[in-house]
N, C-alpha and C positions, 0 to 999 in steps of 0.2 A: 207433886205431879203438875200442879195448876204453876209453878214457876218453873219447871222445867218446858212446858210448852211454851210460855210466856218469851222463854230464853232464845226456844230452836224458831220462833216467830222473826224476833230480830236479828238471830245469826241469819235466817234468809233475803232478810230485808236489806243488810248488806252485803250481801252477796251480791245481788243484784242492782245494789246502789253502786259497786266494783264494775260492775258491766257496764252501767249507763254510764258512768266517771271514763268506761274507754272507751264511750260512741261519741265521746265530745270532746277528748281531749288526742286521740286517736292518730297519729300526725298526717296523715293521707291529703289530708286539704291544704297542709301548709306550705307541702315541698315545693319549691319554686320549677321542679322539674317532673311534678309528678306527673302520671301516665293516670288515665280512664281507667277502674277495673279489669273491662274486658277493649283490645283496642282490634280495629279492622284489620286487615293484608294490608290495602292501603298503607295508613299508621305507619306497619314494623317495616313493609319493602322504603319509606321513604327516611324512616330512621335506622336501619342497615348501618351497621358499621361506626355509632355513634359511640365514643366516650362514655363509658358508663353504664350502658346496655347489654347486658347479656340476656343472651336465649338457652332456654333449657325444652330438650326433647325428653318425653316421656316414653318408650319404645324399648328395645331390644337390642344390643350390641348388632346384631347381622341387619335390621332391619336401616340402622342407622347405616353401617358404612355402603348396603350395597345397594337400597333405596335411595337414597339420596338424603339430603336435607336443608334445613333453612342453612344459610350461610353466619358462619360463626356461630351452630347451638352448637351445644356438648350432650351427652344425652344420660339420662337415667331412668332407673325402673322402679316401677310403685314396690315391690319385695326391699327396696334397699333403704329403707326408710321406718319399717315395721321390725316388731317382732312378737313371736307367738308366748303367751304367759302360760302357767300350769293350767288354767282354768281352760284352753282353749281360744282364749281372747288375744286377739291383734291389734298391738296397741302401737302408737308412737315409740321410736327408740330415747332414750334419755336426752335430755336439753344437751348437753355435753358433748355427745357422739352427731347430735342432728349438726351442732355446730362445723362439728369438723368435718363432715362430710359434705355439708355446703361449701365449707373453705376447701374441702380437696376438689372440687368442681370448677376451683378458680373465682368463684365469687366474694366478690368485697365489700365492705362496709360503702353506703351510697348507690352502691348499682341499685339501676335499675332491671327488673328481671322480669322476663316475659317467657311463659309457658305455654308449650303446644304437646298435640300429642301427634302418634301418627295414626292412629283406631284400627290397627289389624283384629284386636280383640277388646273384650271388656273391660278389661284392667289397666291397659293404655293409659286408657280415656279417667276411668277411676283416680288413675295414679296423678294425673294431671291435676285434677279437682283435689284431690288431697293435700298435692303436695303446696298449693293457693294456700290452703285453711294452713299447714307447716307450718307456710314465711308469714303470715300475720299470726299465729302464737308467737312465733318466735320475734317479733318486735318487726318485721318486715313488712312496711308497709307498702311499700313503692314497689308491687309487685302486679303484671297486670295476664289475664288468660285471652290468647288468639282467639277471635270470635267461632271460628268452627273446626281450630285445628287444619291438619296437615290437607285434609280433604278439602278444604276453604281454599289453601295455599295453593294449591294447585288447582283449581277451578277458578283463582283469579291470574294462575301465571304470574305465581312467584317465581323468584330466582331458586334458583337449586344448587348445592355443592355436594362433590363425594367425597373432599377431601376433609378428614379429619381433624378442629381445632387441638392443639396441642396444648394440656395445662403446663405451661412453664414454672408457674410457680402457684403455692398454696394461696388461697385469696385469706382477704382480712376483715370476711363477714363476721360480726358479732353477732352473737341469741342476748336479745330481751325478754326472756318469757314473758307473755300475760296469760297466769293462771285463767283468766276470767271469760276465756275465751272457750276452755274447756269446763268438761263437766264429767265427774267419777258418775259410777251406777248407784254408790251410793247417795249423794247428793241427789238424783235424778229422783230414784224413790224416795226422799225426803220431802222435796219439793216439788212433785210431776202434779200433785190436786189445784198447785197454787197460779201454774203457767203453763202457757201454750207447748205441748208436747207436740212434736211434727213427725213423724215416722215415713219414712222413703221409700219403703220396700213396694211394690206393687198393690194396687188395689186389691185382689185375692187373697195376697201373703197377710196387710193388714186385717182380713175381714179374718182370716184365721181359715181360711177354703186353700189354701198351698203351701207352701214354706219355699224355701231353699232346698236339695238337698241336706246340707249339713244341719240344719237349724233341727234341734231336737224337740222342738213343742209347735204348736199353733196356737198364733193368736196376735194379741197385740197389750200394749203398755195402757191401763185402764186409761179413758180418758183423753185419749192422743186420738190425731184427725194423722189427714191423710196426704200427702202430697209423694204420689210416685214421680221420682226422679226419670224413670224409666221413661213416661209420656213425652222425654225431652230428645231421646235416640232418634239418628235419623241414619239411613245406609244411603253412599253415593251410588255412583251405576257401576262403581269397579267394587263395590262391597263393603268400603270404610266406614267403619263407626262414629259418627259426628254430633255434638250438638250444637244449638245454636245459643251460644253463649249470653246472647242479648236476648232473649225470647222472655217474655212474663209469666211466671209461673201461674197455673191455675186460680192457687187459693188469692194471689192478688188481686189479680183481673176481679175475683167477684169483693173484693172490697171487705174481707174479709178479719184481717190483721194489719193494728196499727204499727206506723213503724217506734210508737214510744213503747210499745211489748214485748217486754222478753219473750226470746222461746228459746225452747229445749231442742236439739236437732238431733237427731238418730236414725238408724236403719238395721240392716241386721250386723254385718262386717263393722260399720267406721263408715269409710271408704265414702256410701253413697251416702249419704248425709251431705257429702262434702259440696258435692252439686248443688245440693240446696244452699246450704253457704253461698255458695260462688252466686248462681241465681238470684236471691235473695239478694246477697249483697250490691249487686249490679243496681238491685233497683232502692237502693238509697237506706237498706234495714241493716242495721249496726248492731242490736244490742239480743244477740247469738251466743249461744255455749253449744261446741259441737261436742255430742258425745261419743268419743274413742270407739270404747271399747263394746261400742254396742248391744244389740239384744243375743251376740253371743253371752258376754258377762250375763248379763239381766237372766237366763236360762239357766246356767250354769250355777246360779246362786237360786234357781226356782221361786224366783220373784212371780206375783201374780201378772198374771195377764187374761182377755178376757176375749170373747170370738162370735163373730154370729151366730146365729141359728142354723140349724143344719147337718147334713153327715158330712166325715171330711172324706174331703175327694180320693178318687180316684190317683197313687205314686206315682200311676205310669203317666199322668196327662199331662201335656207340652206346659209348660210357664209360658209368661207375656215375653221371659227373657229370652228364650231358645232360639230364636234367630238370631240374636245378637251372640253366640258363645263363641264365634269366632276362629279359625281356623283351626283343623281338627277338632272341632266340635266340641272343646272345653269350655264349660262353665264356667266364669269366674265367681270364686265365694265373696262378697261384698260384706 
């Protein structure tokens, strides 16, 4: 028993020597044309139309052709990226498949690629921030998020097109996984005592006083602090779901977590964790494992979890999310 622990000590110890080996070897600082994480209106309306640069919409087939859009995105949707396992859980699609369907979008080995969303709902904006955390699993580093989205774009008087780019031909983007970027549920319960555990769900949903709809328990991953992604939503005056990409997340601002410390990211979906990545990442922290398949898995396997004091609320009482659900009034499950 006593060399068995001995052993699962050091498999952690590398594992996380895996992560900090790709906060510093990472290639994001070398590219002679690299792009900011998150870049201004300014920034993309001045590099329009450059060599190299593609824009990707997060949004809806109808919302793209008859809203309009940046000039030269193509668009896709956070469903086209996922898919759902037996357990329930919504995981990334295979290294393989993610490949080829970035190459059927037209993208190529070098581009540079810049994500927007358009925030008519929740999942837009989710899909956006996911699909950031994608291209750097997938070896893609040179990939940067519009500081506020589509709602930015047009409260700085962007350009607009309705006309559709045409993919001519399949692009010649390569996947470089880094495992190390992700993190199974098992792993997480292996090592959730030893590292900063980050949970995104809402203040309430953590304290274990709400859930999701869908989430079948209350509570939270022993141990794990709190950073609601949600505190970062903001609506324009025509109703757009926006954040502010540059903004400092809470737990920094108080000085909280180094950036030489691992942490574990999760939420309930995948999805919103992903925010925190991007957040996170903007302000200089590297050495992240997002976890997939989130506290749906963790549930589904009746992992422990742990919850304030208290009765649990009230089904019918609004979440912090319910202004955000977004036209016709649907939730998105995160």
């Amino acid at each position: 028993m006593g060399k068995q622990r001995i052993g699962a000590r050091v498999m952690n110890k590398i594992l996380f020597r895996v992560v900090i080996l790709f906060a510093v070897t990472f290639p994001f600082p070398l590219l002679a044309d690299a792009m900011a994480p998150v870049v201004s209106d300014q920034w993309l309306e001045k590099h329009l139309g450059e060599k190299n640069l593609f824009i990707i919409e997060v949004s809806n087939e109808a919302s793209f052709e008859f809203s309009g859009h940046i000039p030269g995105a193509v668009f896709t949707e956070k469903s086209f990226w996922r898919q759902e396992e037996a357990d329930g859980a919504l995981v990334r699609l295979p290294d393989d498949v993610l490949e080829r369907k970035i190459r059927e979008l037209g993208v190529n080995a070098g581009d540079r690629v810049v994500l927007y969303y358009k925030g008519d709902n929740l999942n837009e904006v989710l899909g956006a921030y996911y699909l950031y955390w994608l291209f750097h699993y997938l070896g893609q580093a040179n990939v940067a998020m519009l500081e506020r989205g589509w709602s930015g774009w047009l409260a700085d008087k962007g350009p607009i097109e309705n006309q559709s780019r045409k993919i001519v031909k399949t692009g010649t983007f390569v996947a470089r996984p880094l495992p190390a970027l992700a993190i199974s549920t098992d792993e997480l319960f292996a090592i959730k005592d030893k590292y900063t555990v980050i949970d995104g769900r809402p203040a309430d949903y953590f304290a274990g006083q709400g859930k999701f709809p869908s989430n079948t328990r209350y509570g939270r991953v022993p141990g794990s602090i709190n950073q609601p992604w949600a505190d970062y939503l903001g609506k324009d005056k025509d109703g757009r779901i926006f954040i502010n990409a540059t903004m400092t997340p809470a737990l920094l601002k108080k000085g909280m977590i180094s950036k030489k410390e691992p942490l574990l990211l999760t939420c309930f979906g995948g999805t919103g964790a992903a925010i925190t990545y991007v957040l996170f990442y903007n302000q200089g922290y590297r050495n992240m494992r997002f976890h997939d398949a989130g506290l749906r898995r963790w549930n589904a396997r009746l992992l422990p979890l742990v919850r304030d004091p208290g009765p649990i609320p009230d089904k019918s009482k609004r979440g912090v999310l319910a202004d955000y659900a977004g036209k016709g009034g649907i939730l998105a499950e995160f």
